[in-house]
C-alpha positions, -999 to 999 in steps of 0.1 A, spaced: -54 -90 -883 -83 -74 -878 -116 -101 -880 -99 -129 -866 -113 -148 -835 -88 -149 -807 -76 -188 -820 -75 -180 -852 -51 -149 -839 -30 -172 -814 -26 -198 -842 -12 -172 -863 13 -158 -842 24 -190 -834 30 -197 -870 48 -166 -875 71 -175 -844 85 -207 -866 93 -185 -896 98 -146 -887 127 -130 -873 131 -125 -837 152 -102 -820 184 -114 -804 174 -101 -770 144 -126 -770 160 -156 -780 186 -152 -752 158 -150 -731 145 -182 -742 182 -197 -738 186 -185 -703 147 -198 -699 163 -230 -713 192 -229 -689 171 -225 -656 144 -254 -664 178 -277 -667 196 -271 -640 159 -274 -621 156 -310 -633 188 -315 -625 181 -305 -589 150 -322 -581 160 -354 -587 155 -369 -558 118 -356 -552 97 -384 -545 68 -374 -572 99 -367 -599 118 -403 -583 77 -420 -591 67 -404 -624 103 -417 -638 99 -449 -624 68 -453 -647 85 -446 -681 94 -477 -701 131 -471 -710 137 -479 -751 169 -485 -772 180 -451 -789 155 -442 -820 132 -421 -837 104 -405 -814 130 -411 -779 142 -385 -760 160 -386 -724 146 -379 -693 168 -350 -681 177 -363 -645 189 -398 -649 196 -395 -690 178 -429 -696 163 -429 -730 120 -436 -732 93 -419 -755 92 -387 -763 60 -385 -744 74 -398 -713 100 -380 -714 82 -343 -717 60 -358 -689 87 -370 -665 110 -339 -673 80 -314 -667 74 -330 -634 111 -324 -624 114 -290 -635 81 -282 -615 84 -300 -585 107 -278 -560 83 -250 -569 112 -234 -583 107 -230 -621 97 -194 -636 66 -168 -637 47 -151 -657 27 -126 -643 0 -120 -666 -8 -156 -666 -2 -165 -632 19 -198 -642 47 -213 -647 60 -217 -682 90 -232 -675 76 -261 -666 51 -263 -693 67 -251 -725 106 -256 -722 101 -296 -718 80 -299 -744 99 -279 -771 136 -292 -759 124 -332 -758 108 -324 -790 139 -309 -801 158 -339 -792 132 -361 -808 136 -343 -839 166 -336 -839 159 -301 -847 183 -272 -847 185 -256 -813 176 -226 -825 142 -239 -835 138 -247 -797 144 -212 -787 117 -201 -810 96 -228 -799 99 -217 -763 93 -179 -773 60 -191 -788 51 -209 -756 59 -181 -732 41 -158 -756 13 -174 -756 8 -177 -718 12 -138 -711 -12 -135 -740 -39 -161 -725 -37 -144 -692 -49 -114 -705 -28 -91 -679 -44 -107 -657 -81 -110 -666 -87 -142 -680 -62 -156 -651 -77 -142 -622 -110 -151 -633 -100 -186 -630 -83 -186 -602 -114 -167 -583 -134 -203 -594 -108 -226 -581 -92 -234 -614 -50 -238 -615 -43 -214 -646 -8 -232 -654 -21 -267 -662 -52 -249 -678 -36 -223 -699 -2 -245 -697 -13 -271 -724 -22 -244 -748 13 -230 -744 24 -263 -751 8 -267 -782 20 -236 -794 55 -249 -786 53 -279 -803 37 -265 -830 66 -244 -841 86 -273 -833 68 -298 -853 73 -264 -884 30 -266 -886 14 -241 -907 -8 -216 -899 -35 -240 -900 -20 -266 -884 -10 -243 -857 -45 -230 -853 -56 -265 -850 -31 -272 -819 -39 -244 -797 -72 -253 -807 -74 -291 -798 -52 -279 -765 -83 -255 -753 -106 -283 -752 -83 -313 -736 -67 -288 -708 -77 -277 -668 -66 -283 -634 -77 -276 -599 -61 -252 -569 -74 -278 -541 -35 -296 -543 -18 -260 -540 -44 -249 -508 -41 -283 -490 -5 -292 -499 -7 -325 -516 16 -334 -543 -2 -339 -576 0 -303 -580 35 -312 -595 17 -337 -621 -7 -308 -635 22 -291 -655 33 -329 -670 1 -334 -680 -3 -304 -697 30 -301 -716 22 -334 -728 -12 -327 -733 2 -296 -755 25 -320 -774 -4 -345 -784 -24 -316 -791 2 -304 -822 11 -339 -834 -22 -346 -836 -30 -313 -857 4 -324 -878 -19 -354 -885 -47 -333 -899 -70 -334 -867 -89 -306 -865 -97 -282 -833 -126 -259 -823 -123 -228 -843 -139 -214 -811 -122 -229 -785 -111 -202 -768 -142 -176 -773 -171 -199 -783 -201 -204 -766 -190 -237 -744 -152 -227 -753 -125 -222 -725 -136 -184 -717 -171 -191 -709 -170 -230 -699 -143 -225 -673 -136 -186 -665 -170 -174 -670 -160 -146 -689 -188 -132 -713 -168 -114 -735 -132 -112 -750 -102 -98 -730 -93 -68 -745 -57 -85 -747 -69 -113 -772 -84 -83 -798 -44 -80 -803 -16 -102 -815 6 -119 -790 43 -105 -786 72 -122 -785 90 -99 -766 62 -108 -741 94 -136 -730 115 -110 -716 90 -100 -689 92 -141 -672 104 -138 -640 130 -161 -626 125 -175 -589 156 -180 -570 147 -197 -544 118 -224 -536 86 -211 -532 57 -199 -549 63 -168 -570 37 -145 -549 67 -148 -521 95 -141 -542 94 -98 -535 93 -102 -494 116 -133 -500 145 -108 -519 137 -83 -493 140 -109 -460 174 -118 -475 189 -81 -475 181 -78 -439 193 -116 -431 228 -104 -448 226 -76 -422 238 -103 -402 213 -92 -370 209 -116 -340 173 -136 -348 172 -142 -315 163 -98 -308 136 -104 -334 104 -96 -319 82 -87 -350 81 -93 -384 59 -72 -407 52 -81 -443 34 -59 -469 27 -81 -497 7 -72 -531 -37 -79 -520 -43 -104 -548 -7 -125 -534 -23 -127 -499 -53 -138 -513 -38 -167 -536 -43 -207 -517 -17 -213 -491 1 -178 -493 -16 -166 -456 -10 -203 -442 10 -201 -407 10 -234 -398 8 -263 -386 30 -273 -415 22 -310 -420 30 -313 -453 63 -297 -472 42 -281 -499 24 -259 -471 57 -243 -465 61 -237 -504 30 -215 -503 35 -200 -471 47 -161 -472 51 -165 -433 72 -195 -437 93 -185 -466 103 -150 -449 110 -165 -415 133 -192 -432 147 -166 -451 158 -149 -419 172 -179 -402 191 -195 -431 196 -167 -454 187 -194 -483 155 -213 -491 165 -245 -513 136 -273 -513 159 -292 -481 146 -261 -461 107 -268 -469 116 -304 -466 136 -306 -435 128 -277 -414 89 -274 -414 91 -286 -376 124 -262 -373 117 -241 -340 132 -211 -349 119 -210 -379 81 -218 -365 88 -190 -337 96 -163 -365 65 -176 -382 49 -167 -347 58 -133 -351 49 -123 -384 19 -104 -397 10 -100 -434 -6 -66 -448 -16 -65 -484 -10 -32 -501 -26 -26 -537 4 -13 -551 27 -31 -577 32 -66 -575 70 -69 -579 70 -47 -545 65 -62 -508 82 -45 -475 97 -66 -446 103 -47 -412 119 -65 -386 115 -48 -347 148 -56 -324 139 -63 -286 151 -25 -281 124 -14 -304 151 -11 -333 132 -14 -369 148 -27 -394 126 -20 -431 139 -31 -461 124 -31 -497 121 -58 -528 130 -28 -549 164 -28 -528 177 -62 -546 196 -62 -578 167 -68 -607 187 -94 -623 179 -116 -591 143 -121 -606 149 -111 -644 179 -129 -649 203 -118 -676 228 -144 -693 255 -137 -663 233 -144 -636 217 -175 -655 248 -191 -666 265 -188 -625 227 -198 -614 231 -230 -635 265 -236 -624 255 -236 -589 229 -259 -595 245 -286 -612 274 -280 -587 250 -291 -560 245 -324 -582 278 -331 -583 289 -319 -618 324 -305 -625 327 -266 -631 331 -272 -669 299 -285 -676 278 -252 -670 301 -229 -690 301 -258 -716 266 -260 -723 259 -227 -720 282 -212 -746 264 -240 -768 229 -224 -759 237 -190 -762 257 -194 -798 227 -211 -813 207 -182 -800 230 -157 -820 235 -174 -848 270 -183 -843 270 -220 -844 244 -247 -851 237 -272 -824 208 -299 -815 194 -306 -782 210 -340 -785 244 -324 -785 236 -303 -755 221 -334 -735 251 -353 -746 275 -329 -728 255 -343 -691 263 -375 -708 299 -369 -710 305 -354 -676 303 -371 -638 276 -365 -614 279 -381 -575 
């Protein structure tokens, strides 16, 4: 596609998402990407920001254009309800990565392509394209790294800002738009998309807003296109597009002179535990030395080598005081000492432990060191009281932790809507749905995966 600008390329891809084959490896990556953003809904509930945004939806009898809100299964508007479910999915901090992007697709695409889905009514297959195209397109947009960091270095959020473009694409193979109707959703995304770093440094919460705002942002941005509005054919490269305006980049990424990838899906990285994703390799690697079962009370230093460009990222290097939970989100120092003392790191820990003495006197003793190596690698060394070191690598924990295969998704799942009180036939259940529309063997909706939640008990 040699002469196309970099929308006109992205719109194309997109297109070719709704109507090409895909491998069956990628669409059980979207399924299992599908599975996790669930069971995260499901698990923040309670979260005051998820508990406000759902309060503001205006529930609606059953009809065209509804679609549930994930944690409570009330019925609203298909906008509402990608907005309220987005803020769910993103508000323990928990929902997936994509390096080359440095967001959180999860939380941006899946909402919008499985509320549309339910909307629709559309096979669930065409979801698991749909959420191929969105993930695809946020590696893409990040430009390994490129475009992303060049945003980040002026303060701008890349998930909400390359988020809504994701979305788009999403909804655009969702919403079956042609390739011009898909160039005019990314398109009209590039110019009604951004957000800010400033919530993820100081700890606020509207950080967990951003990502609802752009997956419905994304949504609008194809139904509007599916209405014959038209985008900026430059509104990624032009002269006041999204490159220049807001990353200050003067020319293209090499990445955008190529086509997008679907395959680009199977590189998402799962995060296990709450936290931000820069802490997830010293995070894997605290654990293995926490299951050594060593006194913490010997513990007299804790070293952490951490990729340079983690340490560098808003709120990673914070040690305190921890005033407000998201602070202990972002911190590495926080998230390894808890790791150490609990040998789990679930939201309650950020939530109820930030004033936890031991885990402020581990925080005490740990130093961060950025190495310029790879950025799936991050060394913890603990030293004992009789000068004992304990080392232990990232690269030491099984890879399925981070790039989860169906296994390790479907028991993830099952431990998460365990925790809200489901039976231990409703994760099996709606899995074997998910993963036999993603090979073909049986046709299913979103509605009749949403109804199994329906059918079962939750405390």
């Amino acid at each position: 596609m040699s002469g196309m600008n970099a929308t006109a390329r992205l719109g194309a891809f997109v297109r070719r998402c709704a109507a090409e084959p895909m491998a069956p490896e990628i669409l059980e990556k979207a399924a299992i990407c599908l599975l996790d953003t669930l069971g995260l809904a499901h698990l923040a509930r309670d979260e005051a920001t998820a508990v406000a945004t759902r309060s503001l939806a205006l529930r609606v009898p059953d009809g065209p254009g509804t679609a549930r809100i994930w944690a409570d299964h009330s019925r609203v508007s298909l906008s509402e309800a990608v907005t309220a479910n987005a803020v769910a999915v993103h508000a323990q901090f928990h929902d997936d990565s994509d390096h080359s992007s440095w967001s959180h697709p999860g939380s941006l695409v899946v909402p919008a392509a499985a509320s549309l889905g339910e909307a629709a009514r559309l096979p669930l297959q065409r979801v698991l394209r749909a959420i191929v195209a969105g993930y695809a397109t946020l590696e893409w947009l990040g430009a390994k790294e490129e475009l992303a960091r060049a945003l980040i270095a002026r303060g701008v959020r890349t998930s909400p800002t390359l988020g809504t473009i994701g979305a788009a694409a999403a909804a655009a193979v969702g919403l079956d738009l042609d390739e011009a109707g898909a160039r005019n959703a990314v398109a009209i995304a590039t110019s009604i998309t951004g957000g800010v770093l400033e919530p993820v440094r100081c700890g606020s919460d509207e950080w967990r807003v951003q990502n609802a705002q752009a997956a419905r942002g994304g949504l609008l941005a194809a139904q509007l296109a599916g209405r014959g509005v038209i985008g900026a054919p430059d509104g990624l490269e032009g002269p006041k597009g999204l490159m220049r305006a807001l990353a200050g980049l003067e020319s293209a990424p090499a990445r955008w002179r190529t086509d997008p990838k679907a395959e680009a899906i199977l590189d998402a990285m799962a995060k296990p535990f709450a936290s931000l994703g820069d802490n997830m390799p010293p995070i894997v690697a605290a654990k293995l030395i926490h299951d050594m079962g060593i006194d913490r009370k010997r513990i007299r230093a804790i070293n952490v080598t951490l990729w340079r460009p983690y340490t560098e990222y808003p709120g990673t290097n914070f040690k305190g005081p921890y005033e407000r939970t998201v602070q202990t989100l972002a911190s590495t120092a926080f998230a390894v000492s808890a790791m150490l003392a609990y040998g789990e790191l679930e939201y309650d820990i950020a939530l109820d432990h930030r004033e936890d003495p031991e885990i402020l006197n581990l925080v005490g003793l740990t130093t961060i060191e950025p190495h310029d190596g790879s950025f799936l690698d991050a060394t913890v060394t603990v030293t004992l009281e009789d000068g004992t070191r304990i080392v232990r690598e990232s690269s030491q924990s099984p890879r399925t932790m981070i790039f989860q295969d169906r296994h390790t998704a479907t028991d993830q799942f099952a431990r998460r809507l365990a925790k809200c009180g489901f039976g231990p036939k409703l994760a099996p259940a709606i899995a074997d749905i998910v993963f036999a529309a993603a090979e073909g063997r049986a046709s299913a909706d979103m509605r009749q995966v949403l109804d199994q939640f329906a059918g079962s008990s939750a405390a």
